[in-house]
NUBA-517598 format. One line per 3 residues: number of its first residue (from 1); their letters; for each residue x, y, z of C-alpha. Coordinates in steps of 0.2 Angstrom, whole numbers, plus 2048, in hexadecimal, padded with zeros to 3 digits. Example, Ala and Ser with C-alpha at 12.3 -4.5 7.8 and 13.67 -1.06 7.14 Angstrom:
REM NUBA-517598
1 = AS = 83E,7EA,827 ~ 844,7FB,824
END
This chain:
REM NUBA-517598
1 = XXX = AA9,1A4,9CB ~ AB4,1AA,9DA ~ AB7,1A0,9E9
4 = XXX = AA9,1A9,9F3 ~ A9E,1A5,9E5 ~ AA0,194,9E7
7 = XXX = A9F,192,9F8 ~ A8C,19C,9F9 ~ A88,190,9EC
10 = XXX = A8F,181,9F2 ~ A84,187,A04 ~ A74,18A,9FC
13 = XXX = A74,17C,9F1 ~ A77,16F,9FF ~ A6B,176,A0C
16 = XXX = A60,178,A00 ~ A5A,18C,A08 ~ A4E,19A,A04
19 = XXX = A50,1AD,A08 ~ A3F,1AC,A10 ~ A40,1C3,A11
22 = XXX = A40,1C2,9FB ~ A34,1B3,9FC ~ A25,1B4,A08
25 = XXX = A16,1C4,A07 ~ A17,1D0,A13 ~ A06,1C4,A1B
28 = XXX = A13,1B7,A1C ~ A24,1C1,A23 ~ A19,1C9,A31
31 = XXX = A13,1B9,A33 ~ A22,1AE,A34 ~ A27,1BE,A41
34 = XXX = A18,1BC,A4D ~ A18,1A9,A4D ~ A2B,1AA,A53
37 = XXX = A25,1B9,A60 ~ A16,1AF,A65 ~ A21,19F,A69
40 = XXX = A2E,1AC,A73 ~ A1E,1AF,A7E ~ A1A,19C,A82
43 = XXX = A2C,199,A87 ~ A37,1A7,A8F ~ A2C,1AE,A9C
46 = XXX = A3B,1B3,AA8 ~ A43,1C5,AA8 ~ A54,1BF,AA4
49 = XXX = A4E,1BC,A95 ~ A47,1CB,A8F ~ A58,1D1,A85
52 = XXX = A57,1BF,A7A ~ A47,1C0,A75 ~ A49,1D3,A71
55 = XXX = A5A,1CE,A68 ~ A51,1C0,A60 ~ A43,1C9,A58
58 = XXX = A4D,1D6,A51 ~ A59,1CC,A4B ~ A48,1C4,A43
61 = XXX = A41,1D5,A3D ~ A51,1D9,A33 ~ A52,1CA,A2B
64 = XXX = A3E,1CC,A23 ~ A3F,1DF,A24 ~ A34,1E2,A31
67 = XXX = A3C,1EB,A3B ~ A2F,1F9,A3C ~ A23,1EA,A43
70 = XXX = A30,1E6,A50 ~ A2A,1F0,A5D ~ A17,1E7,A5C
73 = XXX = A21,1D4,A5C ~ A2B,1DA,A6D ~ A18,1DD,A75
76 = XXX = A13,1CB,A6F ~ A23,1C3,A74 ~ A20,1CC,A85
79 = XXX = A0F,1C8,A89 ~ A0A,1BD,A97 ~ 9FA,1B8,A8F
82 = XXX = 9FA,1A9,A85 ~ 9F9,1AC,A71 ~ 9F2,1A3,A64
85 = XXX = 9FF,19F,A58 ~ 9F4,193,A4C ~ 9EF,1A3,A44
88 = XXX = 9FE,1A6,A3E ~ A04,193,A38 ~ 9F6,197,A2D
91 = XXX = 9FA,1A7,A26 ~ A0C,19E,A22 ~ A02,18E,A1A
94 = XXX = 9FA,199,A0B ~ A0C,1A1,A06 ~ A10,197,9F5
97 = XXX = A23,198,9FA ~ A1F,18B,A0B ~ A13,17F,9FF
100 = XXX = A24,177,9FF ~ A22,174,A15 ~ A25,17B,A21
103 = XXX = A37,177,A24 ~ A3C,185,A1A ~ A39,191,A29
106 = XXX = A3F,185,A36 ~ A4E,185,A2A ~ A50,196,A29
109 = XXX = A4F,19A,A3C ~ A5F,18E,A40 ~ A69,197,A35
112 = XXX = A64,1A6,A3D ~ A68,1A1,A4D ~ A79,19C,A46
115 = XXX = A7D,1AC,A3D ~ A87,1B4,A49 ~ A92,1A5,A4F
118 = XXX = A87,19F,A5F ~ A7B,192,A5F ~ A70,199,A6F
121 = XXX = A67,18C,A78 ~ A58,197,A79 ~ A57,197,A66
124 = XXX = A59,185,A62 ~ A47,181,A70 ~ A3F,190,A65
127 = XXX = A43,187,A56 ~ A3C,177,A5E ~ A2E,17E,A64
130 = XXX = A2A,187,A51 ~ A2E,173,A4B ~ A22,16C,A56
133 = XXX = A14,17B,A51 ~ A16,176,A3F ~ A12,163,A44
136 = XXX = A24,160,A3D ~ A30,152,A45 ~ A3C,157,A4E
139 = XXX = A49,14D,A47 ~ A49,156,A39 ~ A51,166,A42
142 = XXX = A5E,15A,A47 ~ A62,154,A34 ~ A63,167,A31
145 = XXX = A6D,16A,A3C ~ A78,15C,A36 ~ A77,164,A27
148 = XXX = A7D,175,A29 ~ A8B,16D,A31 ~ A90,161,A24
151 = XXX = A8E,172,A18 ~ A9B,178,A21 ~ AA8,16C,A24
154 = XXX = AA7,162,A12 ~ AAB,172,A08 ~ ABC,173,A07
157 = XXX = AC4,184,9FD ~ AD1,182,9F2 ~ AE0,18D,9F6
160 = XXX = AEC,195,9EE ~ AFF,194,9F4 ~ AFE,1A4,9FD
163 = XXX = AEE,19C,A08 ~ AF7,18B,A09 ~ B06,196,A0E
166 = XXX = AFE,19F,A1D ~ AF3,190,A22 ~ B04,188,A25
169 = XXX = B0C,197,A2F ~ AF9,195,A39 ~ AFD,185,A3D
172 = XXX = B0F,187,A45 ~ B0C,198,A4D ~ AFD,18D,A55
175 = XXX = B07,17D,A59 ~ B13,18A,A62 ~ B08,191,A6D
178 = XXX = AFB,184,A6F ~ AF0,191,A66 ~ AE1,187,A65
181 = XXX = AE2,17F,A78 ~ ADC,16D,A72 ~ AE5,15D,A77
184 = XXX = AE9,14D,A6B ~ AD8,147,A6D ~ AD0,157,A67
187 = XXX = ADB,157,A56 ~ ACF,14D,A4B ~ AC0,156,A54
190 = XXX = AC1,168,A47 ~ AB6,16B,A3C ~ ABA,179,A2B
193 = XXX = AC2,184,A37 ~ ACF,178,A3F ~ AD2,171,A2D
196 = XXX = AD6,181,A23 ~ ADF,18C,A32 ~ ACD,198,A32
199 = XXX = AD0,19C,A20 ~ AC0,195,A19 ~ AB6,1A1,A28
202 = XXX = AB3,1AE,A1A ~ AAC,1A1,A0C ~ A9F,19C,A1B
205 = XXX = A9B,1AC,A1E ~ A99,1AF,A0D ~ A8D,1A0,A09
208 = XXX = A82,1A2,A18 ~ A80,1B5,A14 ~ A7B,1AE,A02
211 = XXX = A6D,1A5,A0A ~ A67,1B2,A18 ~ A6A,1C3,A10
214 = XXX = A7B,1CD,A15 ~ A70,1D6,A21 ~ A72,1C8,A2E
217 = XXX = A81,1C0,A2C ~ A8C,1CA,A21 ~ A99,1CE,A2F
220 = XXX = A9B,1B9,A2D ~ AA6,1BD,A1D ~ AAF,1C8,A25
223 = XXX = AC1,1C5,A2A ~ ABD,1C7,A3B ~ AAE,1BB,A39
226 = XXX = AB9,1AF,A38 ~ AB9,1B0,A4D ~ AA6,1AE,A4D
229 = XXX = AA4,19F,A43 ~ AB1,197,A4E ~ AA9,19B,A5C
232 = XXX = A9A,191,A56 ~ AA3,180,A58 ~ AB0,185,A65
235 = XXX = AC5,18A,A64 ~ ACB,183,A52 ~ AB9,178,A52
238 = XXX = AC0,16D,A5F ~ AB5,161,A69 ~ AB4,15F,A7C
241 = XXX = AC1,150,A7C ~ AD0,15D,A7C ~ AC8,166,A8B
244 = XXX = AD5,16B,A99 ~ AD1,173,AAB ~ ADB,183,AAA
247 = XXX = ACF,18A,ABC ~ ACD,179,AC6 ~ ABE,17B,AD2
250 = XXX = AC3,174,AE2 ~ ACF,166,AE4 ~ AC6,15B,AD4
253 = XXX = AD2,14F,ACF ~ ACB,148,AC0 ~ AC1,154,AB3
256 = XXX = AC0,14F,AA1 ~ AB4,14C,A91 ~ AB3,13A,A87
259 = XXX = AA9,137,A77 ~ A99,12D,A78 ~ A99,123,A68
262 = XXX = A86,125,A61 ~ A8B,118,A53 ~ A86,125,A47
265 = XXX = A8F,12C,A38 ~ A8C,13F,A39 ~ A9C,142,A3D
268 = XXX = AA2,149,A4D ~ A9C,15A,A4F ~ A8A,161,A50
271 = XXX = A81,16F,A54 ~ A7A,169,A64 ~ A83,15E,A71
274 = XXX = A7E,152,A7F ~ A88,152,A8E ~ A84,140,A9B
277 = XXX = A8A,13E,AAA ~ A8C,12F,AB4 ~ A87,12B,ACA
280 = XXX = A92,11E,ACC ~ A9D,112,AC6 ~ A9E,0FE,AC9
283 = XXX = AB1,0FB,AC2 ~ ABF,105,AB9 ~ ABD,100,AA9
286 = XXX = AB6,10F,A9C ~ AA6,102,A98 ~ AA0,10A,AAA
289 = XXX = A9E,11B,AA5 ~ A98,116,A92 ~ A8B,109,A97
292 = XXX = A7D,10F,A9E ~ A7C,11D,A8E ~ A80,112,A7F
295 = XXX = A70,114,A7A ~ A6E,125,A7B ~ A69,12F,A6B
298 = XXX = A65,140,A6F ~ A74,149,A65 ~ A81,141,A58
301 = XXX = A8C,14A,A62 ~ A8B,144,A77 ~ A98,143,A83
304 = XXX = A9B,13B,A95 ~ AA3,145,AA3 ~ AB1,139,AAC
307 = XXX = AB3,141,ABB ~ ABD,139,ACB ~ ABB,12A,AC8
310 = XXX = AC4,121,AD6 ~ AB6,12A,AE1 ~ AA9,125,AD6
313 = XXX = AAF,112,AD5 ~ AB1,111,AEA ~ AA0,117,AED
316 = XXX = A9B,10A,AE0 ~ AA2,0FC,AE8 ~ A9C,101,AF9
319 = XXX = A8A,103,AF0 ~ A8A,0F2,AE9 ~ A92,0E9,AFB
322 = XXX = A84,0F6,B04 ~ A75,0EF,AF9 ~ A77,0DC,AFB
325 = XXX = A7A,0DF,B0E ~ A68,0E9,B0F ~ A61,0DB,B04
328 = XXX = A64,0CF,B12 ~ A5F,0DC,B20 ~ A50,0DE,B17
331 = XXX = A4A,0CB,B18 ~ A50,0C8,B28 ~ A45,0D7,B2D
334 = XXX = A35,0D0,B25 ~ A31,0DF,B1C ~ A21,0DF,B14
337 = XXX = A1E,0E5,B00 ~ A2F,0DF,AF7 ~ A3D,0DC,AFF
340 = XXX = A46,0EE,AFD ~ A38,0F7,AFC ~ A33,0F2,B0F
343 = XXX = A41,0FD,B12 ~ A37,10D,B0B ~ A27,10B,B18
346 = XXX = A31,106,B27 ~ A2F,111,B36 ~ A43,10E,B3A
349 = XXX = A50,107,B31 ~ A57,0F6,B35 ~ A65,0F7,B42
352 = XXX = A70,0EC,B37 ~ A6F,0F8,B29 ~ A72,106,B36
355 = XXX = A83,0FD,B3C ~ A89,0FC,B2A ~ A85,10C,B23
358 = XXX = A99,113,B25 ~ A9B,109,B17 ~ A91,114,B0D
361 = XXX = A92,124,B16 ~ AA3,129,B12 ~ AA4,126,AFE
364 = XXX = A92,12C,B00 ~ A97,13D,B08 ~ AA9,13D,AFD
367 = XXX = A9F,13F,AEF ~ A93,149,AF0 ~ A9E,156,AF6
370 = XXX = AA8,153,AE6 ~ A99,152,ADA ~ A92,161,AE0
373 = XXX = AA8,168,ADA ~ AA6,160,ACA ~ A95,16B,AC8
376 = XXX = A9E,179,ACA ~ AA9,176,ABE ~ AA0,171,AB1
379 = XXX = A97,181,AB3 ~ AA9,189,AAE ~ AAA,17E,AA2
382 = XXX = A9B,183,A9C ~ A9B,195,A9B ~ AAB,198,A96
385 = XXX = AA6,190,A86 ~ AB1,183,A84 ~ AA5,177,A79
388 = XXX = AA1,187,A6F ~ A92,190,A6D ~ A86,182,A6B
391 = XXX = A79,17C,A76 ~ A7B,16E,A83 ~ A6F,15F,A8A
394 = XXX = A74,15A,A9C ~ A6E,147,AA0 ~ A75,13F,AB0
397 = XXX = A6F,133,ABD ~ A74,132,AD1 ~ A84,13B,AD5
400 = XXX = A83,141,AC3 ~ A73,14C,AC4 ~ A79,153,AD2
403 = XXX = A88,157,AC8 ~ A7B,160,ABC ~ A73,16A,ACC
406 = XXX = A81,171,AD2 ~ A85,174,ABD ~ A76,17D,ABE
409 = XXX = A76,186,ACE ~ A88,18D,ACB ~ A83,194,AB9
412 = XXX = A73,19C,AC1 ~ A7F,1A5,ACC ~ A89,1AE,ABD
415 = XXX = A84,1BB,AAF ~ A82,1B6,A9E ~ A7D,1A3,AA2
418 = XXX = A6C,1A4,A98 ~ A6D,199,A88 ~ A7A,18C,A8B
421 = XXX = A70,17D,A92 ~ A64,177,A88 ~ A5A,16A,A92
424 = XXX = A5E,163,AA4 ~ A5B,154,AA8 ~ A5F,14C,AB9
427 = XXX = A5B,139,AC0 ~ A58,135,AD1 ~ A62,144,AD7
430 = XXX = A69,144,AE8 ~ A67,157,AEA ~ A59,160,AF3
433 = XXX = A46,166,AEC ~ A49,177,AF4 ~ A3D,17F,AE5
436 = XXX = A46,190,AE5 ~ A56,187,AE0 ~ A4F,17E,AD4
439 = XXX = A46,18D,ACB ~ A55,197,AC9 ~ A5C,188,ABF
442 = XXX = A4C,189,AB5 ~ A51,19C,AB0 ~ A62,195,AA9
445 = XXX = A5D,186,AA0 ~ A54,18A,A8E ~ A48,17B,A8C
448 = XXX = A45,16C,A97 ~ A4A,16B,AAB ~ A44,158,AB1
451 = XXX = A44,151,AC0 ~ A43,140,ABE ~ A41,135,AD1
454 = XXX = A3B,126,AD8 ~ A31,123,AE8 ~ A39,116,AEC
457 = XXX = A4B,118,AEC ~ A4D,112,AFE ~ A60,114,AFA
460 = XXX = A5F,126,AF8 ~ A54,128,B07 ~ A61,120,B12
463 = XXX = A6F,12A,B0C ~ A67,13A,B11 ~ A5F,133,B21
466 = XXX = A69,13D,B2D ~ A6A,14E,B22 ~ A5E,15B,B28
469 = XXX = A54,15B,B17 ~ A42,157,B1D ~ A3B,167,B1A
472 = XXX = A40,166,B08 ~ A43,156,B03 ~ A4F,14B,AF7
475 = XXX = A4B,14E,AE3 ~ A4F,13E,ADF ~ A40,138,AED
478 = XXX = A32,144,AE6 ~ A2D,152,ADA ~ A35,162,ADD
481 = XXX = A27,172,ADE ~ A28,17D,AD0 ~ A1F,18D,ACF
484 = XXX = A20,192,ABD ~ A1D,17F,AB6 ~ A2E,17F,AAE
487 = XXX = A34,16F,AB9 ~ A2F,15C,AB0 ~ A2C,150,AC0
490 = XXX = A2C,141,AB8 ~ A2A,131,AC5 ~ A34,121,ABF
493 = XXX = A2D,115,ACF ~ A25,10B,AC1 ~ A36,108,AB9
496 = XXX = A42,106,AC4 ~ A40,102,AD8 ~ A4F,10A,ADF
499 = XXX = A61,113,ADD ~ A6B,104,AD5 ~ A5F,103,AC7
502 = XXX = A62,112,ABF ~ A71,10D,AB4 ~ A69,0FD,AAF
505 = XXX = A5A,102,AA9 ~ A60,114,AA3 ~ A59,111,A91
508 = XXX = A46,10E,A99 ~ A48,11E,AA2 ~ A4E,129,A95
511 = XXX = A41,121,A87 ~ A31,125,A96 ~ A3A,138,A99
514 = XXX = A38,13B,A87 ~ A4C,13A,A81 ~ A52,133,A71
517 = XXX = A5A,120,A72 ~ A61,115,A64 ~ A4F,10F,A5B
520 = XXX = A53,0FA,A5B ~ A57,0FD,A6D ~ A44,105,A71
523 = XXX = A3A,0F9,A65 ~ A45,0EA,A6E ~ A41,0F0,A80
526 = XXX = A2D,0F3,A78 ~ A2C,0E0,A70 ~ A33,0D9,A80
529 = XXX = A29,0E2,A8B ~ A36,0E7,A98 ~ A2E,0F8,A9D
532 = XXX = A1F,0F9,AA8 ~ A0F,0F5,A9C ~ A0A,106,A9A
535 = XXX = A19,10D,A94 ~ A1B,101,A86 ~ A09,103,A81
538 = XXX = A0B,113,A80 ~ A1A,113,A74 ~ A14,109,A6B
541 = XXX = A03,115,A66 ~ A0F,122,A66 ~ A1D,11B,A5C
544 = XXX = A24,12D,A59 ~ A27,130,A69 ~ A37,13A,A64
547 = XXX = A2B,148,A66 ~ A2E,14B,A78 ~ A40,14E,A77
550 = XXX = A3D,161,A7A ~ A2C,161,A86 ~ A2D,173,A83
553 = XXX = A28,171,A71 ~ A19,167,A75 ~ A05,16D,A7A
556 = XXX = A05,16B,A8D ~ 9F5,163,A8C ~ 9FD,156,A86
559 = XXX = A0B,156,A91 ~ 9FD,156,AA0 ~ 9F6,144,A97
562 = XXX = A07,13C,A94 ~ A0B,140,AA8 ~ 9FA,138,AAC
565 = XXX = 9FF,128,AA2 ~ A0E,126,AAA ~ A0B,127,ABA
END
């Protein structure tokens, strides 16, 4: 057995895979197609996606050789009335080869959408989507996806001198020219392609051909395959900790990428990463930026964005002196309801909070204008693919959503942004409801765009007292129009009662939005009741509430009761 032999083996054996075109009737191939086709429909309406969804099909169609049918599946992917898609889960149900499950299809779509090196965005919410239509977990896409990843980088070639003799040449001609653009903190990050100097692309290529028919991936084995599968995971497989600004946006002075730790061991590269960022900061110390998120779970791979962190720590300062003053202020002007709240129903604000708000005003307006810089590049960031081909979550709150809205807003502006950003999700955003800006971002973002705000956020409210935004509005205030449905208001007035709550009580919020957290720190927050009543009742009934990490995935009736729960 050569050595490509033993790598298709090694591959199949440890994902465990079917070639579903050799396996399933032509009933069930046509099937399969038209449930993929029907799913297209429910999610991409816009035009900028018409290309994808054409690609996608036929990239379907060749795979189950259809591609005479492929014609008919670009009319269903394409039509704006709604489709059944039941009929179909059915059809599949009654083919011997999926008595097994289901997750044999969902299986074989992922490494479809990895067959050519990119890991679109748009194709990992399909695959959701299909999950959730099965009635499957989706933290079982996860594990896949864990899975394909470990295939990869635990299977290790043996070479002969001559390989061991060119890796080694690799390695110098790289070190000389700083081939693979990665610092010291992105050595450890590579995966097979960092360790073996790209040599083992081919064997990859091989194995995954094995599993799907050379008709999709063969060009993988390739020698110049070895380019695409790298392009999966980034330059040499290298993690966003070795990230340098080569095209500063402004005049940023602090731009880089740290691990979030997920105290997980799946090693240190996924398919899908999570991206947080943070509003503020209350000290120097790196616990600042980590805190708030430490039990975050939403992929084994997560990172914070520490980003001018001298400006960030002023205005934090100047937040916390600013909020005790107003406590104060708000008692000695008998405010009725609770003592900050007053603040939202009075008809003026206090003149001693008036003649302390240059306190605030200049870190305020430092920062914002520097967020709204650091948005812009991250959208470089971003698109020039500098975490790989892979799709990416955005979580921020404060200062750090509006991070993520200028992100957005800047990618909307460029060609080629579709099927980077997964799902966006910002927290009390200090940005504007203008609904046109907000559905361009809906066009670039793949799965879900949230708007989460509180009513009370008397903070907020004061910080843009003075800025000609009445006719709009502040996101972080309200819910932000959406004339397609594709924005997710979600109110948090029941969990937290104003700005400097957010950090504290991060883990509430992300559990209610519908995120992943660590599991003892959800059942903990449940058994001592620390959310509001309704919420914990109704995690506790719906113990997998996992199921909402992509609302994209999930019957919108059901979306309309959870929304009615919660608020």
């Amino acid at each position: 057995m050569d050595k490509y032999d033993k790598a298709s083996q090694h591959i199949k054996e440890s994902l465990n895979t079917k070639n579903l075109a050799e396996c399933l009737s032509q009933t069930g191939r046509f099937s399969y197609c038209a449930l993929c086709a029907t799913s297209l429909s429910c999610l991409y309406k816009y035009p900028a996606h018409v290309d994808f969804k054409l690609d996608c099909l036929r990239i379907l169609c060749n795979h189950l050789k259809l591609m005479l049918q492929l014609p008919t599946m670009r009319e269903m992917a394409n039509c704006e009335l709604p489709l059944d898609a039941k009929v179909y889960v059915r059809a599949l149900k009654k083919e011997e080869v999926l008595k097994e499950g289901m997750m044999i299809i969902v299986q074989d779509l992922l490494l479809l959408a990895i067959s050519n090196g990119t890991y679109d965005a748009r194709w990992r919410v399909l695959i959701l989507y299909v999950t959730r239509v099965f009635d499957l977990d989706l933290s079982t896409v996860d594990n896949f996806e864990l899975n394909v990843v470990n295939c990869l980088s635990n299977f290790l070639p043996v070479q002969t001198e001559q390989e061991q003799a060119d890796a080694a040449r690799r390695i110098r001609v790289s070190k000389t020219k700083r081939f693979a653009l990665i610092g010291l903190a992105s050595v450890g990050g590579g995966i097979l392609l960092g360790l073996t100097g790209g040599l083992a692309a081919p064997l990859i290529g091989a194995g995954l051909s094995s599993v799907l028919g050379t008709s999709i991936v063969g060009v993988i084995g390739s020698v110049g395959g070895t380019a695409i599968v790298g392009s999966l995971f980034g330059v040499a497989g290298a993690s966003l900790t070795g990230y340098k600004m080569h095209k500063r946006v402004g005049d940023i002075e602090e731009f880089q990428f740290r691990k979030l730790s997920t105290d997980a061991e799946t090693g240190d590269i996924h398919l899908h990463i999570t991206i947080v960022i943070s509003g503020w900061l209350n000290d120097d110390k790196e616990t600042s930026y980590i805190k708030p998120w430490e039990n975050l779970r939403d992929s084994p791979e997560q990172y914070y964005l520490r980003y001018e962190s001298s400006y960030l720590l002023e205005f934090g300062k100047a937040m916390e002196y600013f909020f005790s003053f107003a406590v104060s202020v708000a008692v000695q002007e008998s405010l009725k309801y609770t003592v900050l709240s007053g603040l939202m129903a009075a008809i003026a604000w206090p003149a001693g909070l008036l003649g302390l708000a240059s306190v605030i005003d200049n870190p305020w307006g430092v920062c914002c204008r520097r967020s709204a810089q650091v948005g812009k590049q991250l959208a470089e960031t971003l698109l020039t693919h500098s975490h790989g081909n892979r799709p990416v979550t955005l979580i921020g709150y404060s200062l750090g959503a509006r991070v993520i809205y200028y992100c957005l807003r800047e990618m909307s502006q460029r060609e080629k942004c579709q099927g980077i950003v997964q799902d966006a999700i910002l927290i009390g955003t200090p940005c504007t409801r203008n609904s046109s800006d907000w559905n361009k971002i809906t066009e670039i973002v793949a799965g879900r765009v949230v708007n989460a705000y509180c009513r009370s956020d008397w903070f907020l409210k004061f910080l843009y007292r003075t800025l000609s935004m009445h006719a709009n509005g502040v996101a972080g205030l309200q819910a932000v129009q959406s004339v397609n449905d594709r924005i997710e208001n979600i109110d948090l007035t029941d969990i937290v009662s104003g700005h400097f709550e957010y950090p504290q009580k991060l883990t509430e919020i992300l559990m209610h939005i519908g995120v992943n957290v660590d599991e003892s720190a959800k059942l903990q927050l449940i058994t001592t009741q620390s959310m509001p009543e309704k919420m914990c009742e109704s995690l506790k009934i719906n113990d997998d509430y996992t199921v909402k990490k992509s609302k994209s995935v999930i019957d919108l009736t059901t979306i309309d009761k959870q929304k009615n729960t919660t608020q």
